[in-house]
C-alpha positions in Angstrom: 168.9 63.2 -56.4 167.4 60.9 -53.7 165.9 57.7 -55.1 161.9 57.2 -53.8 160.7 54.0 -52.0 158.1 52.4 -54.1 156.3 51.8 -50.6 156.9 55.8 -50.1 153.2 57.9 -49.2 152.5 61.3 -49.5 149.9 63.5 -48.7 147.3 65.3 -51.0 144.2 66.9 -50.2 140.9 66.2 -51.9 138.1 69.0 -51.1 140.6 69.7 -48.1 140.3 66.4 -46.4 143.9 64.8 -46.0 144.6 61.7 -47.8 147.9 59.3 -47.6 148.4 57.7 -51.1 151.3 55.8 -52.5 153.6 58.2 -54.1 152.9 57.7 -58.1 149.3 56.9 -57.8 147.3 59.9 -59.8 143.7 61.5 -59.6 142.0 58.7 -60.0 143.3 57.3 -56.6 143.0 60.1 -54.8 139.3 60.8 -55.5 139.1 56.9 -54.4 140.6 56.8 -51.6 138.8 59.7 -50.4 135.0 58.6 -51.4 134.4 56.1 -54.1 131.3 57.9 -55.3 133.7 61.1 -55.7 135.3 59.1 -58.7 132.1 57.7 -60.1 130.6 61.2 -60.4 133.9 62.1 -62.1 133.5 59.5 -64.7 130.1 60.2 -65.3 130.5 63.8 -65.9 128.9 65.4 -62.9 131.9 66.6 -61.6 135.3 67.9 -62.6 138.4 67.8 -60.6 140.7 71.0 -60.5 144.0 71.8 -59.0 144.2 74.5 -56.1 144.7 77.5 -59.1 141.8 76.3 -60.9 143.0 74.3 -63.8 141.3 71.5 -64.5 142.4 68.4 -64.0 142.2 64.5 -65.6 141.6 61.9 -63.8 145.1 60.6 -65.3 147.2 63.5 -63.8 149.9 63.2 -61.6 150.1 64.0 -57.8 153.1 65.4 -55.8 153.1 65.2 -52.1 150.6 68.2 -50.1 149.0 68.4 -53.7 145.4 69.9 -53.7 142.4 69.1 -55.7 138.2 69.7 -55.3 135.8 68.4 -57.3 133.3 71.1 -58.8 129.8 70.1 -60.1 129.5 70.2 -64.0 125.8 71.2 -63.8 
């Protein structure tokens, strides 16, 4: 088994833009990186994140490299 580089990226997509995060960041830093006000509508409820088969998401979940997510209004 090949032993990751802490300083490692990969590449996940948030509502199919392309974003290069540190390999072990999670959902959180994803919706982050991509647009801060992404994550604060997450934490406020207006918006839940699911995975690219439609199972939803916390903002604690784990991230593998060409991962998908989208946020989806609540309301």
């Amino acid at each position: 088994m090949r032993q990751h580089d802490v300083n490692e990226t990969i590449d996940v997509y948030v509502n199919v833009r392309k974003i290069n995060i540190y390999r072990g960041m999670n959902v959180k830093h994803a919706l982050i990186a991509c647009d801060q006000s992404l994550y604060k509508a997450a934490l406020a409820g207006e918006v839940r994140v699911e995975e690219e088969n439609g199972f939803m998401v916390g903002l604690e979940g784990s991230l593998a490299d060409g991962s998908r997510i989208f946020t989806v209004a609540t309301a």
